[in-house]
C-alpha positions as CSV (number, residue, x, y, z in Angstrom):
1,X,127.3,105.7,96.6
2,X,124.3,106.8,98.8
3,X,125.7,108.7,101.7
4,X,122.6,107.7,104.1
5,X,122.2,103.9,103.4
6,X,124.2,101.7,105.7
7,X,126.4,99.8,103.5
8,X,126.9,96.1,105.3
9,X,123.8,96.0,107.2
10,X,122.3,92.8,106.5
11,X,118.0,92.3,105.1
12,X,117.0,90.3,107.8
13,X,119.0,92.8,110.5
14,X,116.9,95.4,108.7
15,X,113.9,94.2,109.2
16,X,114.5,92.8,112.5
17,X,115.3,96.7,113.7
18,X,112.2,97.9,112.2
19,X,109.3,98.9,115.3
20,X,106.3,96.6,116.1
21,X,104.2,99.5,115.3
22,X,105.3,99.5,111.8
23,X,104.3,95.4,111.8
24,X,100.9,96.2,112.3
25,X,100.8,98.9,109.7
26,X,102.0,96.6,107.3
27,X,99.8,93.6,108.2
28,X,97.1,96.0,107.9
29,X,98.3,97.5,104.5
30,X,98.4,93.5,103.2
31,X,94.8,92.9,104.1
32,X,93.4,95.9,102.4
33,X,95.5,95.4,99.0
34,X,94.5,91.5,99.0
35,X,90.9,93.5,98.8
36,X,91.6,96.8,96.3
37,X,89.6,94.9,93.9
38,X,87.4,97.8,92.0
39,X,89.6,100.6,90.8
40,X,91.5,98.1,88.6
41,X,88.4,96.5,87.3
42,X,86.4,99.6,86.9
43,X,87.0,99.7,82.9
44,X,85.8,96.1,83.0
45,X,83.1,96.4,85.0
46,X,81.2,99.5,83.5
47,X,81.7,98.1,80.2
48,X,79.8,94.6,81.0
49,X,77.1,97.2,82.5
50,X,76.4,98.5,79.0
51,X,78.2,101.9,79.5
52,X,80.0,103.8,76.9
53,X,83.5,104.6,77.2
54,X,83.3,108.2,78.2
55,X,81.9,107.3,81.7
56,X,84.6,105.1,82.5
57,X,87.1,107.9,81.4
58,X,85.2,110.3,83.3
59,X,84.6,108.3,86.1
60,X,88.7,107.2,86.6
61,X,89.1,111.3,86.4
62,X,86.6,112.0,88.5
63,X,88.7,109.3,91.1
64,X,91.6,111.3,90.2
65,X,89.9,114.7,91.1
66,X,88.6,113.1,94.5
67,X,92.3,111.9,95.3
68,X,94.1,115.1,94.2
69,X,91.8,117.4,97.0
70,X,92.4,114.4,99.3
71,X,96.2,114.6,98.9
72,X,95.9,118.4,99.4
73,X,93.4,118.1,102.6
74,X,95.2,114.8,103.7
75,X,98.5,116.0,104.3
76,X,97.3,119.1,105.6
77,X,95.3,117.1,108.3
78,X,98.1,115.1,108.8
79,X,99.7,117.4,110.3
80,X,97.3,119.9,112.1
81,X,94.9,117.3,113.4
82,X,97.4,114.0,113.4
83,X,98.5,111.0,111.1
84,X,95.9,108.5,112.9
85,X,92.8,110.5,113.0
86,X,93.3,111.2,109.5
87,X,93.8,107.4,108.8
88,X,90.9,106.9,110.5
89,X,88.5,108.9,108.8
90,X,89.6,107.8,105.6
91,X,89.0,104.0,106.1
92,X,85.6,104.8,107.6
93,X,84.9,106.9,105.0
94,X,86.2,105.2,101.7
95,X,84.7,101.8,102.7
96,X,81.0,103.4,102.9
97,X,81.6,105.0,99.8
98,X,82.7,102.4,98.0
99,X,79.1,100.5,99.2
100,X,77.6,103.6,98.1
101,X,79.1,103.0,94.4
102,X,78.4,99.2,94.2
103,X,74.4,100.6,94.3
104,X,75.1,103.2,91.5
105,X,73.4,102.6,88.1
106,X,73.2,106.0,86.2
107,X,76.1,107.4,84.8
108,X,76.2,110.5,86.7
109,X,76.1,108.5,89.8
110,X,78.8,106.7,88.9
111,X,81.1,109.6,88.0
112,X,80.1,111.6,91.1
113,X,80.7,108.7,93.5
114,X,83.9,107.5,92.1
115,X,85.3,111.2,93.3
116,X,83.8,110.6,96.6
117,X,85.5,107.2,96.8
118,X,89.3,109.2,95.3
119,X,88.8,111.9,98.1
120,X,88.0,109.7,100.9
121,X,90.6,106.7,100.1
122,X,93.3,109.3,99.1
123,X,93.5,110.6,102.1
124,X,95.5,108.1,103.7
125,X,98.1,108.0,101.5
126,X,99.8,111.3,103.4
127,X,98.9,110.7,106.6
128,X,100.2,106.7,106.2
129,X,103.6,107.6,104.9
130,X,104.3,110.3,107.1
131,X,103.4,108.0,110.1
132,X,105.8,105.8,108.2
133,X,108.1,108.0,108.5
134,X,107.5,109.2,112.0
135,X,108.1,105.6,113.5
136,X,111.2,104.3,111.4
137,X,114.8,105.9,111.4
138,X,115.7,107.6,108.2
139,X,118.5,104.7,107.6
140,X,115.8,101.7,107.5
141,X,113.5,104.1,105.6
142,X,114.1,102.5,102.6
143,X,113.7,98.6,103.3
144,X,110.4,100.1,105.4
145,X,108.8,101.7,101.9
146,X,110.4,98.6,100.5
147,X,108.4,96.3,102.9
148,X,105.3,98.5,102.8
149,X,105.1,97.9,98.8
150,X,105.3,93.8,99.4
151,X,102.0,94.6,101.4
152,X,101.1,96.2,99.0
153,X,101.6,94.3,96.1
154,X,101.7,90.8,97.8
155,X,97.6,91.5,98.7
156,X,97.3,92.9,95.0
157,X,98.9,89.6,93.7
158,X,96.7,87.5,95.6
159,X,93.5,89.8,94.8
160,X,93.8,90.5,91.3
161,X,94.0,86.2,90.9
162,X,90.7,86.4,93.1
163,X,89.3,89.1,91.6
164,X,89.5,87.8,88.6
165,X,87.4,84.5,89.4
166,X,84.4,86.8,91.3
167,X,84.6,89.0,88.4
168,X,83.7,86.2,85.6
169,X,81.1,85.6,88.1
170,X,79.8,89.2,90.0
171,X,81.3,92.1,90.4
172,X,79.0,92.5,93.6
173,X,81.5,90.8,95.8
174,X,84.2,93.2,94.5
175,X,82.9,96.0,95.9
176,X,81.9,94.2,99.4
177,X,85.6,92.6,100.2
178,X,86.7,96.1,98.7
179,X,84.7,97.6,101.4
180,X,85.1,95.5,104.1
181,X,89.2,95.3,104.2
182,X,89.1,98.6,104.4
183,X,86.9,98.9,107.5
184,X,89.8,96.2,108.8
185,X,92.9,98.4,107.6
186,X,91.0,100.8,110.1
187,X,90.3,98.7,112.9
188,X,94.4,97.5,112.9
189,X,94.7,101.6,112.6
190,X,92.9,102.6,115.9
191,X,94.0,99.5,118.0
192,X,97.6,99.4,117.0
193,X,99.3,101.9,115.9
194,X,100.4,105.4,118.0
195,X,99.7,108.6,117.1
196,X,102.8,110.1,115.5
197,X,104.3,113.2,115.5
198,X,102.8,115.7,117.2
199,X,100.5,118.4,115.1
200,X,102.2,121.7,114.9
201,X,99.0,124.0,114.4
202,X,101.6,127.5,113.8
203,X,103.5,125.7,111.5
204,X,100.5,123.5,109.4
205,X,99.4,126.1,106.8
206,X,99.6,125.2,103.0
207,X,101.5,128.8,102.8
208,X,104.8,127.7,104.9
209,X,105.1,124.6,103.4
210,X,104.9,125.7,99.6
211,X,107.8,127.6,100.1
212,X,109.9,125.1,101.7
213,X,109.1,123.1,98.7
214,X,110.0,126.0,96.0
215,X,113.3,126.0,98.1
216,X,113.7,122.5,97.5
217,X,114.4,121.4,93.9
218,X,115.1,117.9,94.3
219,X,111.9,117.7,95.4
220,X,110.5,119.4,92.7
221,X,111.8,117.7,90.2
222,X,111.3,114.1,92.0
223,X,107.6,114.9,91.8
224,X,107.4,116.1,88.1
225,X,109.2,112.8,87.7
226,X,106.3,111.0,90.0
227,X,103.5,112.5,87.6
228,X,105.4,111.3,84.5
229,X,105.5,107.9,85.7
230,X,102.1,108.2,87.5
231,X,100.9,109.1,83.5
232,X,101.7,105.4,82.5
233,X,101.1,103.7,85.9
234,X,97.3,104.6,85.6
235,X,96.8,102.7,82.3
236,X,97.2,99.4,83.6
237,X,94.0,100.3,85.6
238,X,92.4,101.0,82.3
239,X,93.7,100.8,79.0
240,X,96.1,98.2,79.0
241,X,93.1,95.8,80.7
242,X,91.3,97.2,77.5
243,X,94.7,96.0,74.9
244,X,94.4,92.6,76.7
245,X,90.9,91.7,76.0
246,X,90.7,93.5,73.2
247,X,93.8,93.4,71.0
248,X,95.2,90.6,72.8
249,X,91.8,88.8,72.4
250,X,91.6,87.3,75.9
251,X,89.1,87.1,79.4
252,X,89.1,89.2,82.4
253,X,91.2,86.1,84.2
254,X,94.0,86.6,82.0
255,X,94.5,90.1,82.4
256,X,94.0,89.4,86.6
257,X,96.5,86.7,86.1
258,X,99.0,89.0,84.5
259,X,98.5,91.7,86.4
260,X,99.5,89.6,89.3
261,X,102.8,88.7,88.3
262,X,103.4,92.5,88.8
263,X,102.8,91.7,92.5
264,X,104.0,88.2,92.5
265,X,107.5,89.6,91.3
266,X,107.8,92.5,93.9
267,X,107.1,90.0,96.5
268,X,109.8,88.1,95.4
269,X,112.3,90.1,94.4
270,X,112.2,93.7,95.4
271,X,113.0,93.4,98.8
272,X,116.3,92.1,98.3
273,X,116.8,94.4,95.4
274,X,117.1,97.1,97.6
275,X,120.1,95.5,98.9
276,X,121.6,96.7,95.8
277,X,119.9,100.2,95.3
278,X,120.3,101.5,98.2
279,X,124.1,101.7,97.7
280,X,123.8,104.2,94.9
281,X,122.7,107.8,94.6
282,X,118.9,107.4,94.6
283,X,118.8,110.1,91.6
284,X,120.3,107.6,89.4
285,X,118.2,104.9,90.6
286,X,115.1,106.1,89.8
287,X,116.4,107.5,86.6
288,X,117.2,104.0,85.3
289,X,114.0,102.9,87.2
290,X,111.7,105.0,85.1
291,X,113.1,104.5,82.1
292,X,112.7,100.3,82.5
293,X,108.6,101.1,83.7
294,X,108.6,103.2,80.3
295,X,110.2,100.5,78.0
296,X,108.5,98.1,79.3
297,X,104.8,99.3,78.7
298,X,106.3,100.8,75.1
299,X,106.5,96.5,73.8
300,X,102.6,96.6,73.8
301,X,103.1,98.7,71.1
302,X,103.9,95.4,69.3
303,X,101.0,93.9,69.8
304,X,99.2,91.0,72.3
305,X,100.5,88.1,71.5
306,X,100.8,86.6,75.0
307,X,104.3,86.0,75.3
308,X,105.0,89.8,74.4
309,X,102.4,90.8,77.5
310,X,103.9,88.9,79.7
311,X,107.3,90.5,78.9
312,X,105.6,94.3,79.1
313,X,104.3,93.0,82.7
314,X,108.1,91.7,83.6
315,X,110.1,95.0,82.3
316,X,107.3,97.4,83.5
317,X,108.2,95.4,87.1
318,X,111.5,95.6,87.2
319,X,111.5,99.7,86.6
320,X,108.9,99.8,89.8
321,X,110.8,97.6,91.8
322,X,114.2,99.8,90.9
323,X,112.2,102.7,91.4
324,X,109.7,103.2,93.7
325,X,110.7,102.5,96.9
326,X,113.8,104.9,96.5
327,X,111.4,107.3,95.0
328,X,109.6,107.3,98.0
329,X,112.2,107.2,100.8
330,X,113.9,110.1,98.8
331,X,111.1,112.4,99.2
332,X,110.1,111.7,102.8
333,X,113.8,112.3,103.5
334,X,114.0,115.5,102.2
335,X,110.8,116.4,104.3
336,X,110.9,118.5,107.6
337,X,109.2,116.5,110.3
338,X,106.5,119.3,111.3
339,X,106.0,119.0,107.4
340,X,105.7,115.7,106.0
341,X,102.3,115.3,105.5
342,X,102.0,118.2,103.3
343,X,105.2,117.1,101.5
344,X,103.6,113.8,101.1
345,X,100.0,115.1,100.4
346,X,101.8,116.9,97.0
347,X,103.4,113.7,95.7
348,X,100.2,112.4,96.1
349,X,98.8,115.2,94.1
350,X,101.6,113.9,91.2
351,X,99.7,110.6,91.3
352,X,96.1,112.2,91.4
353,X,96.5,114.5,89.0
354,X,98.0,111.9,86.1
355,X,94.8,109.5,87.4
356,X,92.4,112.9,86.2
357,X,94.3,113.1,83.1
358,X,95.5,109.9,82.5
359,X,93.0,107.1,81.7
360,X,90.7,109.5,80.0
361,X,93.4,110.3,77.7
362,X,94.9,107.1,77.4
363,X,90.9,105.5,76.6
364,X,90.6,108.3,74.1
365,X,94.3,107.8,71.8
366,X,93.1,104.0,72.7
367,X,90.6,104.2,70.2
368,X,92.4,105.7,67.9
369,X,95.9,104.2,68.1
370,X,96.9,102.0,70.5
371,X,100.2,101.7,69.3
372,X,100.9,105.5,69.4
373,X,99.4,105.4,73.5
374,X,102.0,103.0,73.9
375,X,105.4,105.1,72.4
376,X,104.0,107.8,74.4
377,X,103.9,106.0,77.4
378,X,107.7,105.2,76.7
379,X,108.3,109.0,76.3
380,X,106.6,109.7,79.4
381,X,109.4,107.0,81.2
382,X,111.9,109.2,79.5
383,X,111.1,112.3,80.8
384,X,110.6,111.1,84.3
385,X,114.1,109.4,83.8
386,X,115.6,112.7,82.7
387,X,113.9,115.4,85.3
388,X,115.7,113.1,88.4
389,X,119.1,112.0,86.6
390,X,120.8,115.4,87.3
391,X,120.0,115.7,90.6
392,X,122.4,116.2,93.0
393,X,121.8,114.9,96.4
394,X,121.6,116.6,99.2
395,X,121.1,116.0,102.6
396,X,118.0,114.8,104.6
397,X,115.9,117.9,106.1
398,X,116.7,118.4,109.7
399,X,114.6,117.1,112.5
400,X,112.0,119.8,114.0
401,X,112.0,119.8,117.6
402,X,108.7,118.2,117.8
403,X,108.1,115.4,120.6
404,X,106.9,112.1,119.3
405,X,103.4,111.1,120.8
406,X,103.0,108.7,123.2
């Protein structure tokens, strides 16, 4: 049983405990997801311009490079500077970007501004979830991930089904809405939403906090098992749209229409799911999680018949709703206050780094094999399963003596 999690507490006395502050974070987060139209229509979108298949790879890594240096810089902002400035630049700056790319024809244009869009977007990842994690008790910090991934995936549900219409139309308006939900995410951000922790400037270098993390194995070994999964996350943003119109033999709506029962499903079940997880050892949890996101992407390997996709989309869910939240909550846990942006920032470095290495290497075995991208996705889900099933719990880092901000 998981030692932290109070075991009768109710959902709805949960969420009713949760801070207004973290309301408004979440409305926020919901507005800009219902808009994260481009990066998982990217593939689609460069191919109907006529480009070859390398500047898609390259411009999905070149996303992935932007967000790994924004993980790094992010969390180190996070907490030198504070959570909200670094919020604040990062809407500002990813929705002019993502203008910017909208206007970009040549391939190098393409590749170079997609890494300006991963670096500036990227960057609130850190500073978000330690903010998260500054305003909500450690005890309610796994419904408040849980609720922050129904934003999350309740926009993306709703988007992807809109999406899908403007992109059989323009993919213009893609990049505006993009854009402008952004800009609103920001606005919420700077009106609503306090400061956080206070930055610890003696204690915010990279050199500090990289030991605390070699200290930490848990840690560790949760984010190896973050890039593992992040390695088979990343292709439903590119190649399993690809094995849908291509194997599968079907339009742009139907892979937006399965790709939002991903989000449809998390809305509607993942928040009471965690009613359930959160009475066991979160190791396990994600162990069985993983494995479930890996088997589940692994039945493409049998081809796209439709039935069989919509079956990938409904195992693949059910590992990230196991998952994921715990995932999440596990690692902030384990994260001195003074230094959660940082420990943040580096899971976020899991994710980038699979997004730099990921698609390209999933478009190129594509070509090749789809069914051999697809078994080693499933191995991937494996070896994330087996790097966190061993781990032995320990307790949450201790509370630095830092004020909160008023």
């Amino acid at each position: 049983m998981n030692a932290h999690a109070p075991p009768h507490a109710s959902l709805w006395s949960d969420l009713r405990r949760l801070p207004r502050c973290y309301w408004i974070l979440f409305s926020g987060t919901l507005i800009n997801r219902f808009g994260h139209f481009v990066m998982p229509f990217l593939a689609l979108y460069l191919k109907r311009q006529g480009h070859e298949a390398w500047v898609t790879g390259a411009s999905l890594a070149a996303y992935g490079a932007g967000a790994l240096l924004a993980n790094i810089t992010g969390g180190y902002c996070a907490d030198r500077i504070g959570r909200k400035p670094t919020i604040l630049f990062s809407c500002t700056s990813a929705a002019l970007s993502m203008l910017a790319l909208s206007q970009a024809h040549a391939p190098g244009a393409i590749v170079a501004i997609s890494g300006v869009v991963g670096l500036a977007s990227a960057m609130y990842f850190p500073a978000s979830s330690a903010l998260l994690a500054d305003m909500v008790p450690a005890a309610l910090r796994i419904r408040a991930f849980g609720c922050q991934r129904l934003a999350v995936n309740l926009g993306f549900a709703l988007g992807m089904i809109t999406a899908g219409a403007l992109a059989a139309g323009s993919f213009l308006w893609l990049f505006v809405i993009d854009a402008a939900t952004t800009a609103l995410l920001g606005l919420l951000v700077l009106i609503g939403l306090p400061a956080g922790k206070k930055p610890a400037p003696s204690n915010a270098g990279w050199g500090v906090a990289l030991r605390s993390m070699r200290g930490n194995p848990p840690y560790v070994r949760a984010v190896f098992a973050a890039f593992c999964s992040a390695m088979i996350f990343w292709q439903l943003s590119s190649t399993w749209g690809l094995h849908v119109t291509t194997v599968g033999g079907f339009s742009e709506k139907t892979y937006g229409w399965l790709m939002a029962i991903n989000g449809l499903m998390i809305v509607a079940f993942e928040l009471p799911l965690t009613s359930l997880t959160r009475r066991f050892a979160p190791p396990r949890v994600m162990a069985a999680g993983y494995l479930l996101v890996g088997l589940g992407i692994g039945l493409s390997a049998f081809g796209g018949a439709l039935p069989l996709l919509v079956a990938v989309m409904v195992l693949f869910t059910l590992g990230e709703m196991v998952a994921l939240p715990v995932s999440h909550s596990f690692v902030a846990n384990l994260a001195p206050d003074d230094m959660r942006g940082r420990f943040m920032g580096v899971l976020g470095v899991a994710w980038s780094s699979a997004t730099m290495i990921g698609p390209a290497a999933g478009l190129a075995l594509f070509e090749r094999s789809p069914e051999s991208l697809w078994i080693a996705c499933f191995g991937f889900g494996a070896l994330a399963a087996a790097s966190v099933a061993g781990i032995r719990e320990r307790q949450p880092a201790a509370a630095a003596p830092v004020p909160a901000a008023t």
